[in-house]
VEXDOSE-477110 format. One record per atom (N, C-alpha, C, CB): residue in one letter; x, y, z. Coordinates in steps of 0.1 Angstrom, whole numbers, plus 5000, padded with zeros to 4 digits. Last residue first. Glycine has a CB too. Example, Ala and Ser with C-alpha at 12.3 -4.5 7.8 and 13.67 -1.06 7.14 Angstrom:
2
S512849785071/S513749895071/S512950005079/S514149945057/A513249435078/A512349555078/A513249675078/A511349555090/
END
This chain:
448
X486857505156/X488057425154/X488457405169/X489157485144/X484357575177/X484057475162/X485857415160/X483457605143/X485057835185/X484757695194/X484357585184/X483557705206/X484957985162/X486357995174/X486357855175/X486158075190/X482658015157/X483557945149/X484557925153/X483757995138/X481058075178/X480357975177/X481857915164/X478458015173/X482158335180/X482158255189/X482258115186/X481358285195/X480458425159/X482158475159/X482758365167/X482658635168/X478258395168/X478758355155/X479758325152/X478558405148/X477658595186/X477858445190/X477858395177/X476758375200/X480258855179/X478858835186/X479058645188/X477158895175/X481759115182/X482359005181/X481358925188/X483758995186/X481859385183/X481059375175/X481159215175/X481359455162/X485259435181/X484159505183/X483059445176/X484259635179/X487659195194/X487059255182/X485559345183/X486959145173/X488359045214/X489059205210/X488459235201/X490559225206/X487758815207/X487358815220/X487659005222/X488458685231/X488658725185/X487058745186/X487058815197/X486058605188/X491358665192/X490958785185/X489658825178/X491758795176/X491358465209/X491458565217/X491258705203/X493158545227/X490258295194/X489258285204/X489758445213/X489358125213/X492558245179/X491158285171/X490058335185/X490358105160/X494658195196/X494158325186/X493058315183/X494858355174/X493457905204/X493458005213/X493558175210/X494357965219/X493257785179/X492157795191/X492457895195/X492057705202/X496157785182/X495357865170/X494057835170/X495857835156/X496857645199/X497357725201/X496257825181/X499357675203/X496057385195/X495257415205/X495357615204/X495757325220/X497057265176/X495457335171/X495157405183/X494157205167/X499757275184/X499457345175/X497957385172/X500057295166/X499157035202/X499557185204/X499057265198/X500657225202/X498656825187/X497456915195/X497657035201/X496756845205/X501056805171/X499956855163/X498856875170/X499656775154/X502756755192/X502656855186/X501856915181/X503056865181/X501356495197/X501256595204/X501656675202/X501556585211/X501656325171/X499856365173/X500156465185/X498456195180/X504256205162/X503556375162/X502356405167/X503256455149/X502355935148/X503756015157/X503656165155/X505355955150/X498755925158/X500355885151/X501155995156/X500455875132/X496055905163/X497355925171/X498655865166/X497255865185/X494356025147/X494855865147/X495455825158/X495855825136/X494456315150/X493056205151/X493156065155/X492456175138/X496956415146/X496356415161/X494756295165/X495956595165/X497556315124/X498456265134/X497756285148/X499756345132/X495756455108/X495556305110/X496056285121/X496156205100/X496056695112/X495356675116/X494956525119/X494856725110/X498756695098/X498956745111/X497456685114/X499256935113/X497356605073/X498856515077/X498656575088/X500556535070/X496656865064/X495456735065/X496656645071/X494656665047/X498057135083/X497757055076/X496556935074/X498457025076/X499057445094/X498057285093/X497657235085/X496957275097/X502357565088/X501057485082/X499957385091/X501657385069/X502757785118/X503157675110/X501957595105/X504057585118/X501358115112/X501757985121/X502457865111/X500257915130/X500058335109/X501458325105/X501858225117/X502358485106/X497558355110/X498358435117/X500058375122/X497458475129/X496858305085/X496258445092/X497258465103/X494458425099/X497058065085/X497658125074/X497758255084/X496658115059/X496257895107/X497357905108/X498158055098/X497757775104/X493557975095/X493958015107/X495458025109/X493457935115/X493457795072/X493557935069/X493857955088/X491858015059/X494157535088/X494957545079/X495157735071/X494257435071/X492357515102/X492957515105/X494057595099/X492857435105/X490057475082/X490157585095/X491357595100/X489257565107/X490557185070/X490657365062/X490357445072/X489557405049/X490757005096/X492457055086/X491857185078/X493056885070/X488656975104/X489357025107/X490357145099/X489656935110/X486556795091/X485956925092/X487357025099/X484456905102/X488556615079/X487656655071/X487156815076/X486456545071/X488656495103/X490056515096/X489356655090/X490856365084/X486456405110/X486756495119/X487756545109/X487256445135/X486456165092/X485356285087/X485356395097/X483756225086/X488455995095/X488656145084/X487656225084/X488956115068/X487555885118/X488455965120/X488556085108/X489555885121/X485155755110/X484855815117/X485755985119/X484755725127/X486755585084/X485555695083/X484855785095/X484555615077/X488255445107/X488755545094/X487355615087/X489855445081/X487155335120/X487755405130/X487855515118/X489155325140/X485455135102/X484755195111/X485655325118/X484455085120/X488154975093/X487055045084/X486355155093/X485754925078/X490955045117/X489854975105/X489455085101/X488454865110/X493955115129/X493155175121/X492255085116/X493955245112/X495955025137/X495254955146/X493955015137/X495454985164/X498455055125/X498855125138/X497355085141/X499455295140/X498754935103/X499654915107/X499454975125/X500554975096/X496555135086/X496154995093/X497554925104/X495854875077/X498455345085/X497055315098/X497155215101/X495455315094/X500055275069/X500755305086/X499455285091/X501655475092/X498755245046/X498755105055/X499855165066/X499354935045/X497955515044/X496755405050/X497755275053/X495355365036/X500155615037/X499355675048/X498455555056/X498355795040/X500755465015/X501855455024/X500955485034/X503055545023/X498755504996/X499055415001/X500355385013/X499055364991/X497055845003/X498055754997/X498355635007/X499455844993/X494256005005/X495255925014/X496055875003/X494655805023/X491856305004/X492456164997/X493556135004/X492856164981/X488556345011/X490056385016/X490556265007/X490656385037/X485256295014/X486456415006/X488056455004/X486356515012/X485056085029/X484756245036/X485656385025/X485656235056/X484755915013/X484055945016/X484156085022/X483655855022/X487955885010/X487355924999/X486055975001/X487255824992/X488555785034/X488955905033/X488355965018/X490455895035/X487355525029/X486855655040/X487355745037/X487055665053/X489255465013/X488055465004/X487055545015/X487555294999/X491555415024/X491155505016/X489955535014/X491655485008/X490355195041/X491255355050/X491055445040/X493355355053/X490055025025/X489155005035/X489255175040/X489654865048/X492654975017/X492155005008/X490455045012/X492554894999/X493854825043/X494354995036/X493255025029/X495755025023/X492254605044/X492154705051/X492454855046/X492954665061/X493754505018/X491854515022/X491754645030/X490954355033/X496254475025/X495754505016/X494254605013/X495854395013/X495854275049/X496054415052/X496054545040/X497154405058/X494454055036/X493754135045/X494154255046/X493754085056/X496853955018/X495253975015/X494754105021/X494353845021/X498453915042/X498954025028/X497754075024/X499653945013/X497553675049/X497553805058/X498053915051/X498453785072/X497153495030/X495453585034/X495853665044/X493953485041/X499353575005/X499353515019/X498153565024/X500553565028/X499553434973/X499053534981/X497953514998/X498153604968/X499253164969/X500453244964/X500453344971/X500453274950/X496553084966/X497053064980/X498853104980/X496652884986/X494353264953/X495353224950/X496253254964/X495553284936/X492053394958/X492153234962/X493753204954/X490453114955/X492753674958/X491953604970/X492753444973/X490153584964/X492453704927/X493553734935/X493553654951/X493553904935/X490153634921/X491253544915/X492253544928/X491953604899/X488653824935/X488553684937/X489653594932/X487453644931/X489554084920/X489954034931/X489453874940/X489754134937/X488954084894/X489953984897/X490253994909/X491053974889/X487254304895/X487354244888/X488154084887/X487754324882/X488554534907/X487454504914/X487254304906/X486154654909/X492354474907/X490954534906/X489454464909/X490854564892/X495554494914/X494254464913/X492954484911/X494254444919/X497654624901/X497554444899/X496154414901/X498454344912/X497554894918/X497154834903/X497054694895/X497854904896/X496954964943/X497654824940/X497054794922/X496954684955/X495855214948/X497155144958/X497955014949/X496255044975/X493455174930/X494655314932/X496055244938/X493955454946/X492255004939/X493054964925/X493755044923/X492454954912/X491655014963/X492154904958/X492654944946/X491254804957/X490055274958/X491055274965/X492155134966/X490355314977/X487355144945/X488455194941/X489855254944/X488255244936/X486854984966/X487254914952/X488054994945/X486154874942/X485955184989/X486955064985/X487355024975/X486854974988/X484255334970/X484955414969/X486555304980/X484155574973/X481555124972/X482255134960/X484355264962/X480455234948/X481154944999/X481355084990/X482055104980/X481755174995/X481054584994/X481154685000/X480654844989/X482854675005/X481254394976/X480054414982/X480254544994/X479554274988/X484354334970/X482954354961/X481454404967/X482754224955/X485354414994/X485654474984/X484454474974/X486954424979/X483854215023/X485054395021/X485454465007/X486854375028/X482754025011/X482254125024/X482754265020/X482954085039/X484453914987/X483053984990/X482454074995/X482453924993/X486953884999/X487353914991/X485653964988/X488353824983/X486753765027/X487153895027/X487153965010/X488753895033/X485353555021/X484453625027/X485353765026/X483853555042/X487253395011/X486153394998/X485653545005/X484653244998/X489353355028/X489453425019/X488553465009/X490253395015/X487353215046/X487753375050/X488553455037/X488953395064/X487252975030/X486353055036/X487153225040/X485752965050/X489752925030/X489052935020/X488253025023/X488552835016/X490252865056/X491052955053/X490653035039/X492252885053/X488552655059/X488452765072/X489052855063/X489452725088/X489252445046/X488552515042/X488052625050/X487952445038/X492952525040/X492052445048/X490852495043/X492152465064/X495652465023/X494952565022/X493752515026/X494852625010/X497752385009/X498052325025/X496752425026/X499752365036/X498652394982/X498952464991/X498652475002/X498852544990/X497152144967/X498952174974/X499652294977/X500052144965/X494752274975/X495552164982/X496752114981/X495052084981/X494652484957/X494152494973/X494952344978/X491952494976/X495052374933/X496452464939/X495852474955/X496852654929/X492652244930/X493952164927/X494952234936/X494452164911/X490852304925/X490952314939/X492552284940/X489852204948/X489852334897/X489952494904/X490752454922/X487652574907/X489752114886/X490952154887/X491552294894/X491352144875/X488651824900/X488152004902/X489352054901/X487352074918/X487551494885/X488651634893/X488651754889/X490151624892/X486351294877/X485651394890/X486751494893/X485351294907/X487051174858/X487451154868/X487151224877/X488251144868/X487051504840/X487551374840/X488051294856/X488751384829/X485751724861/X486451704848/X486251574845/X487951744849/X483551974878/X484251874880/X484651844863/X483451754889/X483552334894/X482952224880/X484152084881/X483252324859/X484352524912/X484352434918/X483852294905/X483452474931/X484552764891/X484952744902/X485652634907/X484252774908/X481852794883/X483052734871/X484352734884/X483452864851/X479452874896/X480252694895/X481452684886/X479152574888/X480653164911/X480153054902/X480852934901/X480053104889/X479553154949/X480653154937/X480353084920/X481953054943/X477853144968/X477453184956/X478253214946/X476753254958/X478553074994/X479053234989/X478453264974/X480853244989/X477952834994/X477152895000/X477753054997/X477052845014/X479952724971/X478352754966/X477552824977/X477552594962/X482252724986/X481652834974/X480552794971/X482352844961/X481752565007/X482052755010/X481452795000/X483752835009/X481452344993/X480152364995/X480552475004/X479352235000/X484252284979/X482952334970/X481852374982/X482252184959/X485652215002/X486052364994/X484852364989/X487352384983/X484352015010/X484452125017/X484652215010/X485252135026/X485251814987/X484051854992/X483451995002/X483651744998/X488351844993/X487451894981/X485951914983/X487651794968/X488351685020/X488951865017/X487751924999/X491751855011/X487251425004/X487051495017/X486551645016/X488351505025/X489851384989/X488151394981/X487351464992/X487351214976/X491551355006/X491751454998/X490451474997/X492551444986/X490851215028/X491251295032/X490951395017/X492451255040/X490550965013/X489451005019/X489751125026/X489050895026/X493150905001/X492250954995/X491050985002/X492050894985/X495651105020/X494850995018/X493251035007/X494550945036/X497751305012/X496751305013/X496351165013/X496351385004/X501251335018/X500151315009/X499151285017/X500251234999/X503551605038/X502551485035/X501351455026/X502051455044/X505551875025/X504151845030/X503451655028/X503151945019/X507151945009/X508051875022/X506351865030/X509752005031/X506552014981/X507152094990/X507052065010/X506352224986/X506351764972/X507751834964/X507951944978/X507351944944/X503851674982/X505251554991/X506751704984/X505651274977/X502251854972/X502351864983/X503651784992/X501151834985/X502551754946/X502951874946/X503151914962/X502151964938/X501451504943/X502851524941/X503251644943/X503351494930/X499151594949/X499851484965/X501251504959/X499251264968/X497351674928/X498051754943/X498651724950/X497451784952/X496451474917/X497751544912/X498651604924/X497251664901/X494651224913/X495051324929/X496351414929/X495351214942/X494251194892/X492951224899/X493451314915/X491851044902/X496651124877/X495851244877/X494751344884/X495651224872/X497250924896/X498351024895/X497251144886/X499950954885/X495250724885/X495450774900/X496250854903/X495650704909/X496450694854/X494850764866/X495050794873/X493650694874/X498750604861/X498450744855/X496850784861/X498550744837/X499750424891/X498950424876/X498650594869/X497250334879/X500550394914/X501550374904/X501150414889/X501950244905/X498450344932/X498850454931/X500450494921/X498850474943/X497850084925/X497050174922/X497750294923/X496050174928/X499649944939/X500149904923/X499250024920/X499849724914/X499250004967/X500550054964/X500550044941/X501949904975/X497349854971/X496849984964/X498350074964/X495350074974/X497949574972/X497049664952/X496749784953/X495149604946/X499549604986/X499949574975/X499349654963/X499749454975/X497249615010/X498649715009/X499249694998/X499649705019/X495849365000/X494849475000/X496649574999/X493449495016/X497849154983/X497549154994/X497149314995/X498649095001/X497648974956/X498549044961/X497949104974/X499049144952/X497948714932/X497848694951/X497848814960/X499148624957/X497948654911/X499448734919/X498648704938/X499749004913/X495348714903/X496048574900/X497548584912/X496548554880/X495048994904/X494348914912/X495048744912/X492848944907/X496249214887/X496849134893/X495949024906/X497849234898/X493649224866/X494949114861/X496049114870/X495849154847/X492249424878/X492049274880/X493249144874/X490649254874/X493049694876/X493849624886/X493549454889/X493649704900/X491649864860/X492749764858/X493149694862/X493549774858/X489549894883/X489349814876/X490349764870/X488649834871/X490450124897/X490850044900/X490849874898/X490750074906/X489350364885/X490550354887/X491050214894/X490850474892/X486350314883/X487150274869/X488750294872/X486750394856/X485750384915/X486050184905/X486450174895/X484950084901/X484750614921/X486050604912/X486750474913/X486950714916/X482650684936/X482350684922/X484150694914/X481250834919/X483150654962/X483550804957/X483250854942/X484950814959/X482650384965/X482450504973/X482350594967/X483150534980/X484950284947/X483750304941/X482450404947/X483350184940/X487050214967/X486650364957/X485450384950/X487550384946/X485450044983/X486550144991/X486150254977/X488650064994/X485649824963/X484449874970/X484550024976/X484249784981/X488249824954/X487049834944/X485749904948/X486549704940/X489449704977/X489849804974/X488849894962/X491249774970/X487949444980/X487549544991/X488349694987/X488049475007/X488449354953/X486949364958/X486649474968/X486449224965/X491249314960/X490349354948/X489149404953/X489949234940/X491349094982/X491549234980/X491049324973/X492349244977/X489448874971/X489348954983/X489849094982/X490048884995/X491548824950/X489948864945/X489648964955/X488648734944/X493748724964/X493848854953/X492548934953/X494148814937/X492548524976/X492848664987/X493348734975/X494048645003/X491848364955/X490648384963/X491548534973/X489948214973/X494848324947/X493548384940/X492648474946/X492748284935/X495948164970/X496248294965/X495248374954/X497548274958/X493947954968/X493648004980/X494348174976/X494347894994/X495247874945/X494047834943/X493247964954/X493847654949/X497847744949/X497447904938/X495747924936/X498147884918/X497747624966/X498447744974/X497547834960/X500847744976/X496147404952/X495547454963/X496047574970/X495547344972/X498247354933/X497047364928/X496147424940/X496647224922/X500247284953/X500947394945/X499347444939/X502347334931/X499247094962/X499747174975/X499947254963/X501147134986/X499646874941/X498346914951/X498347034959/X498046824962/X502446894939/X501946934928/X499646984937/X502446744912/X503146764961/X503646874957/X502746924944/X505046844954/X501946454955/X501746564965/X501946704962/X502646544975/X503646424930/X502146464931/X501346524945/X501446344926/X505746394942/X505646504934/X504146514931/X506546504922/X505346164961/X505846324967/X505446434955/X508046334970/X505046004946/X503845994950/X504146134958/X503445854958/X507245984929/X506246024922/X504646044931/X506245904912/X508745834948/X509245964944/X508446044941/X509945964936/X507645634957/X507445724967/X508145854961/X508045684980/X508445484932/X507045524939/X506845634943/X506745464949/X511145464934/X510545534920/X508945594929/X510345394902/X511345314959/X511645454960/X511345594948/X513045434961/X509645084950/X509245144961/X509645334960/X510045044973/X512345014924/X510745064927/X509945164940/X510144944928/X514145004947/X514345094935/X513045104930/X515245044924/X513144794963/X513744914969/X513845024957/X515244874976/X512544524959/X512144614953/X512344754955/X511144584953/X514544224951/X514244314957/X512944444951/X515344334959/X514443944940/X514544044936/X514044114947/X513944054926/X516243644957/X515043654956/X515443834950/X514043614971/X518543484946/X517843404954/X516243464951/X518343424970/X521343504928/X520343594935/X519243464932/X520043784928/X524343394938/X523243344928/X521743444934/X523043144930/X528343384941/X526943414946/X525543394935/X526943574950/X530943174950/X530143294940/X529243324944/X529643274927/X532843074964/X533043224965/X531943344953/X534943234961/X532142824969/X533642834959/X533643004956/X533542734941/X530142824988/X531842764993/X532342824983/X532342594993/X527843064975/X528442974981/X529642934980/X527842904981/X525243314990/X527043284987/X527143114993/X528343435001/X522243424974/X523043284983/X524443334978/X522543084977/X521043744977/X522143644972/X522143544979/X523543684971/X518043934972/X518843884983/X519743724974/X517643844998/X517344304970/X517744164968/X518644044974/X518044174958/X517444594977/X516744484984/X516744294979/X515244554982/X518944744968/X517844714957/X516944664966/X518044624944/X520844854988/X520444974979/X519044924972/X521745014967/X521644645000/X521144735012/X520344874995/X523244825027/X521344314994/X521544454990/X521244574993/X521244474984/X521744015016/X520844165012/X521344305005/X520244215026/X523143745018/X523243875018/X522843955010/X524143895019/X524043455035/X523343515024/X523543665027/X521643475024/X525943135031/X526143275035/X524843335027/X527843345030/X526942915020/X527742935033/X527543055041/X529142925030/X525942645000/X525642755000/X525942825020/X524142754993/X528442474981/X527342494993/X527142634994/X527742425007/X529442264951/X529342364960/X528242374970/X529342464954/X529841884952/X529742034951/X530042134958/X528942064950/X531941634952/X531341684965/X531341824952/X532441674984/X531741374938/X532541414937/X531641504943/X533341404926/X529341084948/X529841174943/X531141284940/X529341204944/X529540784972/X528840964966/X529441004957/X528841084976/X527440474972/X528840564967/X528540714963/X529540494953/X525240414999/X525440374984/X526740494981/X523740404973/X524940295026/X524940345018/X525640395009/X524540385021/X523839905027/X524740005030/X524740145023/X525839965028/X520439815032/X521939805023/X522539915030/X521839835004/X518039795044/X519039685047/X520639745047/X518939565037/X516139955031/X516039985043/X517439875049/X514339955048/X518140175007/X517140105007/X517040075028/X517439944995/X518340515004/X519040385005/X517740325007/X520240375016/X516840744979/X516840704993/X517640594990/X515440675002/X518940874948/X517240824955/X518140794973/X516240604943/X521141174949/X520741034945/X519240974954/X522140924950/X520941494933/X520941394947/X520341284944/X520141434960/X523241724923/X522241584916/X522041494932/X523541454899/X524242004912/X524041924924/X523341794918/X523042004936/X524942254897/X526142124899/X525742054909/X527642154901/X522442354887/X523542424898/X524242324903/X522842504911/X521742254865/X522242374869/X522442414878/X521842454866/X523641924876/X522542004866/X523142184870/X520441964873/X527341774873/X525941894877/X524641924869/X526542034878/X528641544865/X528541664860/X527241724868/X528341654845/X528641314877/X530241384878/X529741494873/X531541324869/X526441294909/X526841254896/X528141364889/X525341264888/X526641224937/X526341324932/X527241274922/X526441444940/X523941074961/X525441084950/X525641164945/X525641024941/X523040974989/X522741054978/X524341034974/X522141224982/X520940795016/X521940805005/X521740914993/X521840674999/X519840785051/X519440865035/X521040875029/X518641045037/X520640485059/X520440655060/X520540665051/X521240745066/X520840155062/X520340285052/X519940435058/X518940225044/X520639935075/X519040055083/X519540185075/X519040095106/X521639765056/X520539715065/X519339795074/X521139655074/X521039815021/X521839845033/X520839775047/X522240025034/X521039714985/X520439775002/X521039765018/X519139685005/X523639824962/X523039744975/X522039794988/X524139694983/X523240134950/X523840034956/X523139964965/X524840064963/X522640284919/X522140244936/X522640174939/X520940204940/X524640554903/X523840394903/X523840314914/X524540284894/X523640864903/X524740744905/X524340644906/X525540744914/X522441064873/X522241034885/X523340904894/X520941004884/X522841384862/X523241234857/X522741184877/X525541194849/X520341584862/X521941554857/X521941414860/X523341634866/X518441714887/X518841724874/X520241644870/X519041864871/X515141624901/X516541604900/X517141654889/X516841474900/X512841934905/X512841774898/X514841744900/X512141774875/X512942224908/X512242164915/X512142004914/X511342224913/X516142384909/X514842294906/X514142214911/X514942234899/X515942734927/X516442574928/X515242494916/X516142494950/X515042944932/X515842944918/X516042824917/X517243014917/X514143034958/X515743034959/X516142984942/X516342904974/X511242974951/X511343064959/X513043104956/X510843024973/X511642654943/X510942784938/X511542934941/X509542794945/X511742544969/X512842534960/X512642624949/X512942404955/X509742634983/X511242694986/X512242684977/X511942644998/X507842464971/X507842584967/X508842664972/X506642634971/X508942194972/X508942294960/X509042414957/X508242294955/X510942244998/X509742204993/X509842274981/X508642235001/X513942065010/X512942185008/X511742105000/X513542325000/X515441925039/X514841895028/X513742045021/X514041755032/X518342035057/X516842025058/X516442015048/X516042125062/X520542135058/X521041995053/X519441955057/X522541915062/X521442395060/X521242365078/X521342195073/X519142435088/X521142615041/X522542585048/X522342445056/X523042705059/X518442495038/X518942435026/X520242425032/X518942525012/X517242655059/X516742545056/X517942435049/X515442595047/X517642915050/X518242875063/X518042715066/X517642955074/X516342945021/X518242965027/X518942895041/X518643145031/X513942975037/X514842825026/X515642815025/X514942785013/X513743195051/X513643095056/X514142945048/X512443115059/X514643375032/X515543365041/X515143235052/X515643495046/X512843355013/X513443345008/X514643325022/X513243434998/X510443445030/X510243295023/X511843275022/X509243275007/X511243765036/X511343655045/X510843475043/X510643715057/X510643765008/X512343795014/X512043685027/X512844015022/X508343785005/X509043714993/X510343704999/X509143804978/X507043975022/X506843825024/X507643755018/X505643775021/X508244245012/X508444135026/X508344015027/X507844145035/X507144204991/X508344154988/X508844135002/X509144234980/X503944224998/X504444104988/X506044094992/X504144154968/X504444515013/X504144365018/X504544215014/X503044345018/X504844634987/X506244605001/X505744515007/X506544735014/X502344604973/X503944554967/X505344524978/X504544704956/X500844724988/X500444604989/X502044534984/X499144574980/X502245054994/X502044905006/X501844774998/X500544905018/X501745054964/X503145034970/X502844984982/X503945164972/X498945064966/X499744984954/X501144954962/X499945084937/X498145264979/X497445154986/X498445034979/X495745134984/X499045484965/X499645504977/X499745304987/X498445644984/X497845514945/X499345464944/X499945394955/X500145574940/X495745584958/X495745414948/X497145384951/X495345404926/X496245834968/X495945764976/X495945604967/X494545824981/X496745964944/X497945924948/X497545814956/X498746034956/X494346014929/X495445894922/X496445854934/X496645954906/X492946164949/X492346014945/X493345924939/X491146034933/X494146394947/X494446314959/X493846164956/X493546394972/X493646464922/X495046424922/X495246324938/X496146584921/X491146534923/X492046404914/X493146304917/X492646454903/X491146714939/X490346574942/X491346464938/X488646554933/X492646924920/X493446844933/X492746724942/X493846954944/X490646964904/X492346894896/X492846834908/X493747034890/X488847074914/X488446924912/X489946824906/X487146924898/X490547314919/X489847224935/X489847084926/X487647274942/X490547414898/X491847424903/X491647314916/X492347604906/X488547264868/X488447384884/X490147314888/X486647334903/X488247184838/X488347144852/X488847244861/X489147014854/
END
């Protein structure tokens, strides 16, 4: 039987019970007010009727000895006697007088009844009489009635308790259902399918998914949220996390990352994204770290890659993707990294080599890709003219360092255009003295 047809039932018994106890209070109303109308009858010296005599306990026939009639009297009022011993209730009334005679000799006088009174607790009702005893008249029913109405509350109660757990169900299920629906979205209803043994509980949609996120599933599928609350970062909603994860994968597949990357596990989880999201790591940020670690090192000139691994032996052509997405490594560390290694690898082009200090003051002072292969390949045709010129005539070294300083404009760059200008100027003035000093002579002067 259903939790509904239990409480039909139950409304069907009480309502009988219900029609049983009026009819019973009526009955004993009526039984009380008979009973107080013969009482009032009987004090008052009014003849009763059987059925009052009934009603109050009285017999209904004479009892006991009776007294022996006397003479007829001439207009005889009603005679009675009362014999020396009592019936049960020590009364005995003698026949009528006749219509002449006098009336006839009475009795030794009984008790009377001088008083009635109701039990305020059962409902029963006493005659009190003269000699101070009492005789219950009529039963009450007040102790019933109240057994009734006791039993007719607890089955109430008991209706109300079959209908609260009835309606609590149906808003467990509700919940259920809409939290079930909600993940199943995402293809992840097996994490929330445990959750049907609290449906009897009643628990309310914020409940079941407070009990969901208590569960080892859901602590594995979204690992990242504990690592993001450890470092003072807010958790993820799950339509926020699963979200972000979709983003991250579809950078890397348009960069053509391999899928072991982005591959899903148990429960759909990408354990490649795991550290991107408790490291607060957007997919904007992804992106530029995918694109700097392609654009600029692997798909670039080869003589970057290897200026990368010169500078920074940790890295290599090889693992610089690892290196990239590991949000441990700041994408502005990343970059300027890149850049130096961007500085050398021009300077590799034009022949000249740089050390890592050299290139990241460039990059440090505004130096790119483009400025640094333009600049060393002047560096390039400089610094060895220079450099024998100075020799020749006993100047201070030129250098590849003096030449940068004036290319880049780093510190010194105005000394160092002094200085080229001033061994310009010998070379141009000891062509200019020399016999024989044609447009070749010239043509190398005006070259440095």
């Amino acid at each position: 039987m259903s939790a509904r047809d239990a409480a039909n039932t139950a409304r069907l018994a009480a309502a009988k019970q219900d029609k049983a106890a009026e009819s019973r209070a009526a009955s004993s109303a009526a039984a009380a007010s008979a009973a107080r109308t013969a009482v009032t009858k009987l004090t008052s010296g009014q003849t009763l009727t059987a059925a009052e005599k009934k009603t109050l306990g009285l017999p209904t026939t004479p009892a006991g000895q009776t007294v022996k009639k006397g003479p007829t009297g001439s207009t005889g009022p009603t005679g009675r006697s009362t014999g020396p011993t009592g019936g049960p209730t020590g009364r005995s009334t003698g026949p009528t007088g006749g219509a002449t005679g006098p009336t006839g000799p009475t009795g030794p006088v009984g008790r009377t009844v001088v008083n009635t009174y109701e039990d305020p607790a059962t409902g029963d009702i006493y005659a009190i009489y003269s000699d101070g005893t009492r005789e219950l008249l009529s039963q009450g029913t007040k102790l019933s009635d109240a057994a009734t109405e006791e039993a007719r509350r607890a089955l109430l109660a008991q209706q109300e308790a079959a209908l609260a757990l009835e309606e609590k169900k149906r808003e467990g299920q509700s919940a259920y259902s809409l939290l079930f629906s909600e993940f199943d979205r995402y293809g992840l209803g097996v994490l929330v399918e445990p959750l049907k043994k609290f449906i009897e509980e009643g628990l309310s949609p914020a409940e079941f998914t407070i009990r969901l996120r208590e569960t080892d599933a859901y602590k594995k599928r979204f690992a990242a949220n504990a690592q993001r609350v450890a470092k003072g970062l807010r958790a993820l909603s799950e339509a926020e996390y699963i979200g972000t994860e979709d983003q991250y994968q579809d950078v890397m597949r348009r960069y053509g990352m391999p899928e072991s990357y982005y591959a899903k596990g148990d429960l759909g989880v990408q354990s490649g994204f795991e550290k991107f999201l408790a490291g607060d790591v957007s997919a904007v940020e992804l992106e530029d770290r995918i694109q700097t670690a392609q654009n600029r090192v692997v798909n670039s000139n080869p003589e970057v890659a290897k200026a990368l691994k010169e500078f920074y032996p940790g890295i290599s052509n090889g693992d610089i993707l690892a290196y990239v997405l590991d949000p441990a490594n700041a994408i502005e560390q990343i970059k300027r990294k890149v850049t130096a290694a961007e500085i050398g690898g021009a300077a590799i082009q034009s022949g000249l080599r740089t050390g890592m200090t050299r290139a990241e003051e460039l990059a440090a002072a505004g130096v790119n890709k483009e400025m640094a292969q333009k600049g060393f390949q002047t560096v390039a045709e400089v610094a060895p003219r220079g450099g024998v010129l100075a020799e020749i005539y006993g100047e201070s070294p030129y250098t590849q360092t003096t030449a940068e300083q004036e290319v880049f404009g780093l510190a010194g760059s105005v000394d160092a255009a002094r200085q080229r200008r001033k061994l310009t100027q010998l070379e141009t003035a000891a062509f200019s003295g020399s016999a024989g000093a044609g447009a070749i002579a010239r043509d190398r002067a005006g070259a440095f």
